[in-house]
Residue frames relative to the residue before (quaternion, step in Angstrom):
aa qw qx qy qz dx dy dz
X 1.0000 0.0000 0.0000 0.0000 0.00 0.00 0.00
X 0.3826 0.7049 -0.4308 0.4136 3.62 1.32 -0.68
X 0.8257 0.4139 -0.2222 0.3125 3.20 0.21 -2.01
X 0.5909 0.5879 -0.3790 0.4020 3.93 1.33 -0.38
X 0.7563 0.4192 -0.2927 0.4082 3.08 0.94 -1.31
X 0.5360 0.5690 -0.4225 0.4587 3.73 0.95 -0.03
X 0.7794 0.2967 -0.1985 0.5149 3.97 0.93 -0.53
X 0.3146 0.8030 -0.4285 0.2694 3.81 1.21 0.68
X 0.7161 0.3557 -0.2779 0.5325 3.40 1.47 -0.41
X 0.4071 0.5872 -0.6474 0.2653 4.14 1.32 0.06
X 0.5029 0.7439 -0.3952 0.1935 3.95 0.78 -1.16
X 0.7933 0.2232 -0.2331 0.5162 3.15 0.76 -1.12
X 0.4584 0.7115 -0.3578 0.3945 3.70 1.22 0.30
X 0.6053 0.4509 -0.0998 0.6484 2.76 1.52 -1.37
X 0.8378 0.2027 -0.3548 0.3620 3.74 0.39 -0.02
X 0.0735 0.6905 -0.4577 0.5553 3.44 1.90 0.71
X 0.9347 0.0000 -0.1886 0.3014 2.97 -0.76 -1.24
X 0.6856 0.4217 -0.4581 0.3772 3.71 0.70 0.64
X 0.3834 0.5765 -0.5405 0.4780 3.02 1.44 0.98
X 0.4393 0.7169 -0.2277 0.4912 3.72 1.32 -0.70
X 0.7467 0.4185 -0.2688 0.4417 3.40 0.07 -1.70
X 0.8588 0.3104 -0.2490 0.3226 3.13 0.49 -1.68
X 0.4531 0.7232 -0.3769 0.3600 3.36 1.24 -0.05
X 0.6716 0.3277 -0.2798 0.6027 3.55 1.53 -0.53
X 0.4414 0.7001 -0.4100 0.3833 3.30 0.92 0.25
X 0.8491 0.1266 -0.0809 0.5064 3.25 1.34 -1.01
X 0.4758 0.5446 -0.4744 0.5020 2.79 1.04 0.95
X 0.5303 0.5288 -0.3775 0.5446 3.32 1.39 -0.31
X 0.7097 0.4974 -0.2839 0.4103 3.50 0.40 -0.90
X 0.6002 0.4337 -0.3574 0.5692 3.86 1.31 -0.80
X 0.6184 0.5368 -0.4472 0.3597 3.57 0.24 -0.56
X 0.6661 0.5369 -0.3302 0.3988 3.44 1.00 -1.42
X 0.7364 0.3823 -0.2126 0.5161 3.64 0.57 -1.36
X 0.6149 0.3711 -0.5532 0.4222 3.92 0.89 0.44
X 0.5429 0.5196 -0.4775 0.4552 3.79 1.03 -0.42
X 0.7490 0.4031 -0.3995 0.3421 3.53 0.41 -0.94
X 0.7171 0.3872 -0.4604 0.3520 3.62 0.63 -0.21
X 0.3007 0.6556 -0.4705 0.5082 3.64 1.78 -0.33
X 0.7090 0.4380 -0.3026 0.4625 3.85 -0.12 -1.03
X 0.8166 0.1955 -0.2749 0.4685 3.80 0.10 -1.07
X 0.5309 0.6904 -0.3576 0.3370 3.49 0.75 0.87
X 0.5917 0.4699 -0.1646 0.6340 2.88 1.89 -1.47
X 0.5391 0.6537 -0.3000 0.4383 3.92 1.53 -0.39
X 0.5671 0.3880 -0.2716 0.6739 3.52 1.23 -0.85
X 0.6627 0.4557 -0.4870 0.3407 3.45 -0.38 -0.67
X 0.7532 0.5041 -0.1261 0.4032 3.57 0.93 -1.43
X 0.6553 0.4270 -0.3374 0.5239 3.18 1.60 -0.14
X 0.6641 0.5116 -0.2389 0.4901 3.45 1.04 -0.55
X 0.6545 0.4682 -0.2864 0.5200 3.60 1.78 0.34
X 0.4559 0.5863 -0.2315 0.6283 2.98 2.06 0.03
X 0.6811 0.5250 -0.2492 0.4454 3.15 0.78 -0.97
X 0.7277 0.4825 -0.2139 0.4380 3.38 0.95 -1.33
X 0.6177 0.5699 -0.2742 0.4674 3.46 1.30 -0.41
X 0.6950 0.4372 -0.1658 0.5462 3.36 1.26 -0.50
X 0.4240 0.6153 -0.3037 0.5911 3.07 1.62 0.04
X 0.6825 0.5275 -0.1431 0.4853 3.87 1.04 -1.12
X 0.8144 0.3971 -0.1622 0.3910 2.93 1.13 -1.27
X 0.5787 0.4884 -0.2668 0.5962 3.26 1.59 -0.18
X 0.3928 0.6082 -0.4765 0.4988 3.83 1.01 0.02
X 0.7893 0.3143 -0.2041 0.4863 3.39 -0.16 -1.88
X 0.5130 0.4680 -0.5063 0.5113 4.07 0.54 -0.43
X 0.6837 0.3449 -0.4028 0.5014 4.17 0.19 -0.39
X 0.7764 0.4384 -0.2201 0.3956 3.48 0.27 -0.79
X 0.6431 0.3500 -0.3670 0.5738 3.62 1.26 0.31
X 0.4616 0.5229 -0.3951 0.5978 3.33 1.21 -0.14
X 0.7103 0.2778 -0.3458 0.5465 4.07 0.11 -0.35
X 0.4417 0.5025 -0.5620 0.4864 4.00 0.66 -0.45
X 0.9612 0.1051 -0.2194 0.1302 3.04 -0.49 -1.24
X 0.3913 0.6778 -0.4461 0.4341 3.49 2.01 0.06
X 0.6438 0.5289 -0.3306 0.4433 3.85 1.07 -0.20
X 0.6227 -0.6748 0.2378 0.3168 3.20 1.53 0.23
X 0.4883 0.5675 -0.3938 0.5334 3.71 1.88 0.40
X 0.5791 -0.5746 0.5409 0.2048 3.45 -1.52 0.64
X 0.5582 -0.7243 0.3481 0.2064 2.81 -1.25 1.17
X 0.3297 0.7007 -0.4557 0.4389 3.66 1.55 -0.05
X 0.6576 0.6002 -0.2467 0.3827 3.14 0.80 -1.74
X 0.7349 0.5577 -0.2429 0.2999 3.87 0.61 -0.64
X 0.1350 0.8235 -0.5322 0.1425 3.25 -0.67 0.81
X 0.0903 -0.6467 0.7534 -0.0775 4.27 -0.43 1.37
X 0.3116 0.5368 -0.7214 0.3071 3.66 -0.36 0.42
X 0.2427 -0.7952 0.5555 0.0119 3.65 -0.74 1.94
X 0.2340 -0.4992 0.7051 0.4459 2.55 -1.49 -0.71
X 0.6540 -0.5566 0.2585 0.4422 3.83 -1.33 0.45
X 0.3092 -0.8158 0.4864 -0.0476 3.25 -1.18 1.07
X 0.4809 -0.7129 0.4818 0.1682 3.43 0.12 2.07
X 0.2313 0.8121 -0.4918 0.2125 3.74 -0.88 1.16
X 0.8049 0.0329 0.0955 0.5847 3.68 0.27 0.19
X 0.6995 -0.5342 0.3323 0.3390 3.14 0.82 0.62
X 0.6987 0.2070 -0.3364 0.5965 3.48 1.58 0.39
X 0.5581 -0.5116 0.4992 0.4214 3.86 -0.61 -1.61
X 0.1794 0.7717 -0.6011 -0.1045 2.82 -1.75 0.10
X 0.2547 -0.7369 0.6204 0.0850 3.51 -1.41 0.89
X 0.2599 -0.7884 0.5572 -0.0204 3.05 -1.65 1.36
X 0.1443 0.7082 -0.6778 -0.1350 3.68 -0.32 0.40
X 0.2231 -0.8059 0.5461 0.0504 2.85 -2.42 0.08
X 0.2041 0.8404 -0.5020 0.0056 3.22 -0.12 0.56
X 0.2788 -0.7980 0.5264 0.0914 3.22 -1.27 1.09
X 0.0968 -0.6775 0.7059 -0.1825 4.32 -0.56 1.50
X 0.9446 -0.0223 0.0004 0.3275 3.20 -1.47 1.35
X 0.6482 -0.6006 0.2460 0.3983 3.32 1.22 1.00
X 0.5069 0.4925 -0.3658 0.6056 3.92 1.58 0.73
X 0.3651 -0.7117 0.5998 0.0186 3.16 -1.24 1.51
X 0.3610 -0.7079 0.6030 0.0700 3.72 0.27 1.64
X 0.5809 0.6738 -0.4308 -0.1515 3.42 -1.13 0.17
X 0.3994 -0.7395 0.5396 -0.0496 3.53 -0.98 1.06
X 0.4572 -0.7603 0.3774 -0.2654 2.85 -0.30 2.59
X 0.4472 0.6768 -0.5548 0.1845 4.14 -0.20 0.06
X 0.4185 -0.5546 0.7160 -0.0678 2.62 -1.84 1.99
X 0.2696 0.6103 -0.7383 -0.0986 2.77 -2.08 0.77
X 0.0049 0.6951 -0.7122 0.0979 2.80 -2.03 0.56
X 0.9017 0.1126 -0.1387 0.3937 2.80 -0.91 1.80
X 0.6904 -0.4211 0.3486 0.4739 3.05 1.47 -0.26
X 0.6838 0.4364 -0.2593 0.5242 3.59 1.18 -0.51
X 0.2403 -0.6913 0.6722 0.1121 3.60 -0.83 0.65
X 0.0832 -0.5945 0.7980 0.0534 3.82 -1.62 1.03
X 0.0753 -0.6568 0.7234 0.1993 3.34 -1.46 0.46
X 0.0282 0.7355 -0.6697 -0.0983 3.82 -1.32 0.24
X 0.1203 -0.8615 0.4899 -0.0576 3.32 -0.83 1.09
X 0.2728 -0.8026 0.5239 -0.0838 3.80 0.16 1.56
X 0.0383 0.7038 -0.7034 -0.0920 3.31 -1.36 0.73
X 0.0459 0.8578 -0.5104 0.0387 3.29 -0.58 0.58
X 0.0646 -0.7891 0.6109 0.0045 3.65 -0.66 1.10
X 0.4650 -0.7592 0.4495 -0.0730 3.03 -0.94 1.73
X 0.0935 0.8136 -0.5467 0.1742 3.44 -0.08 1.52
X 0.0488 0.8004 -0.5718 0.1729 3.36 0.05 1.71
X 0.1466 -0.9183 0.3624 0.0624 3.59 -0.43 0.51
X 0.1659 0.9158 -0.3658 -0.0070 3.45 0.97 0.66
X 0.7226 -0.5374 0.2801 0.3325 3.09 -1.25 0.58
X 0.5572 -0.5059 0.4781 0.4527 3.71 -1.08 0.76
X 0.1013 0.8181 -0.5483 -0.1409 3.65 -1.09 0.14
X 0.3059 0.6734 -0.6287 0.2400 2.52 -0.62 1.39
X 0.8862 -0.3149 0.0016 0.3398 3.56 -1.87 0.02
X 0.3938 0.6680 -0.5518 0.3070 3.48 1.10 1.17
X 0.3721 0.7200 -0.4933 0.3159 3.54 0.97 -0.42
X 0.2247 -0.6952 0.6827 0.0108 3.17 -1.42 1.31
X 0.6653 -0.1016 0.0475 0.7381 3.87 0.80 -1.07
X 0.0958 0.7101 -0.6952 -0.0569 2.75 -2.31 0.66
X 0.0733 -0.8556 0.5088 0.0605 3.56 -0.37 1.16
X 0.1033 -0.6092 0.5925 0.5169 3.40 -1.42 -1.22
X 0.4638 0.5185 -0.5754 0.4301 4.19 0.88 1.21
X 0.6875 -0.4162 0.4674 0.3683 2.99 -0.67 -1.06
X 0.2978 -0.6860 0.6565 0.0987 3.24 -1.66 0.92
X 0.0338 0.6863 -0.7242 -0.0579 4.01 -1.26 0.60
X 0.0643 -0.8030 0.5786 -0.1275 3.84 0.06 1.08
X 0.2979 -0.7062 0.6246 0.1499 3.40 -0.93 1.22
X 0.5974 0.6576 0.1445 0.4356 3.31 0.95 -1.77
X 0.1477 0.7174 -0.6688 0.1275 3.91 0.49 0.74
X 0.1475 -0.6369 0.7232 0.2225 3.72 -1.29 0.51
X 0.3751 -0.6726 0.5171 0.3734 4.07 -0.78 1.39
X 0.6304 0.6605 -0.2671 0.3082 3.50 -1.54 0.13
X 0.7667 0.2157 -0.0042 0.6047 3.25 1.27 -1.34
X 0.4882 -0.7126 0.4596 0.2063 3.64 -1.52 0.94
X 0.0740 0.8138 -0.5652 -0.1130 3.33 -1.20 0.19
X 0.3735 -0.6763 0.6340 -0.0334 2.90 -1.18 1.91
X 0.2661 0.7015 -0.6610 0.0110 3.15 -1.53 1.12
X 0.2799 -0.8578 0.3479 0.2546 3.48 -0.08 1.09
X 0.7178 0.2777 -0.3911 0.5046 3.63 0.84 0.61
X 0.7946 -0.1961 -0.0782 0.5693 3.93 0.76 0.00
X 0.3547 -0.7006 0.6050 0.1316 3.16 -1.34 0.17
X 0.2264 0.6465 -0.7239 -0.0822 4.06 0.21 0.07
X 0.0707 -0.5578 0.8231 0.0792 3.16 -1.99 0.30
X 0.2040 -0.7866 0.5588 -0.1652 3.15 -1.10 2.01
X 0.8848 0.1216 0.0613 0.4457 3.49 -0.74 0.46
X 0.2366 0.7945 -0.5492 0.1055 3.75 1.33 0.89
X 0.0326 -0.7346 0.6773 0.0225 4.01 0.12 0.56
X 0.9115 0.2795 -0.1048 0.2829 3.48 -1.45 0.80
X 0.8057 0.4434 -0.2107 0.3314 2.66 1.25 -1.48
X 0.7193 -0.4746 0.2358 0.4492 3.98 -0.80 0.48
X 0.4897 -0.5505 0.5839 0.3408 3.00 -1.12 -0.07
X 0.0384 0.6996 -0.7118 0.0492 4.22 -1.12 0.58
X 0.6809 -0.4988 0.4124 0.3429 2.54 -2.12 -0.71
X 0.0487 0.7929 -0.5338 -0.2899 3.66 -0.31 -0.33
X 0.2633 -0.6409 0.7119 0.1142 3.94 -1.33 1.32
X 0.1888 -0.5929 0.7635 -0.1731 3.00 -1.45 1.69
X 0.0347 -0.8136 0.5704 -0.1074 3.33 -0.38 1.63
């Protein structure tokens, strides 16, 4: 009995320290699952700042495409913004245009995170010579049986071309 009454206090020593262990146990675990949702947070943010940049950078790609389908030179172009509210974050675009390539450089944010995306892009549109060959030109539509070779037709919503018998082969620009 000696030998009990000498070890009566390891018990709560012994349950001390697995009160201890498991206490860092879960705290270790909470820490893990707060980094991991920390992480797939700072992941959205960074994708949605990506996004928004690519958002920018495809803007100005439409808008130099209309610059120059209206018939102005690509020197002539320029989308350098101010920042532009979008998705809940921004995004700025600059642009510069050297040697007939349309440079252009894109930044998203959101949340604090910044994407850059940066695009060269060299613009080879080829339109037709206009001049006094024109045969039709609307902004409705054309349904021609009856091409006359030589001469363009413009129709700014459709073009059918029906029944070309005979006539050469060419090019056709689709703009």
């Amino acid at each position: 009995m000696e030998i009990w009454r000498r070890e009566k206090g390891s018990t709560i020593l012994l349950a001390i320290l697995v009160l201890a262990v498991g206490s860092a146990l879960v705290i270790s675990l909470a820490q893990t699952k707060q980094n991991s949702i920390s992480s797939a947070i700072a992941q959205e943010a960074s994708t949605r700042a990506l996004d928004l940049a690519e958002s920018g950078l495809e803007t100005v790609c439409q808008q130099a495409r209309a610059h120059i389908l209206n018939g102005k030179k690509l020197e002539e172009f320029s989308a350098d913004e101010e920042p532009v509210v979008f998705g809940g974050g921004d995004y700025t675009v600059k642009t510069e245009v050297s040697s007939g390539k349309l440079r252009i450089k894109s930044r998203g944010r959101y949340e604090g995170v910044t994407r850059v995306v940066q695009e060269e892009v060299e613009v080879k549109i080829a339109p037709p010579d206009f001049d006094d060959n024109w045969a039709i030109a609307t902004k409705d539509t054309i349904d021609t049986k009856y091409l006359v070779p030589g001469n363009y037709y413009y129709a700014e919503k459709k073009l059918t071309l029906n029944h070309n018998y005979g006539n050469p082969k060419g090019e056709i620009f689709v703009g």
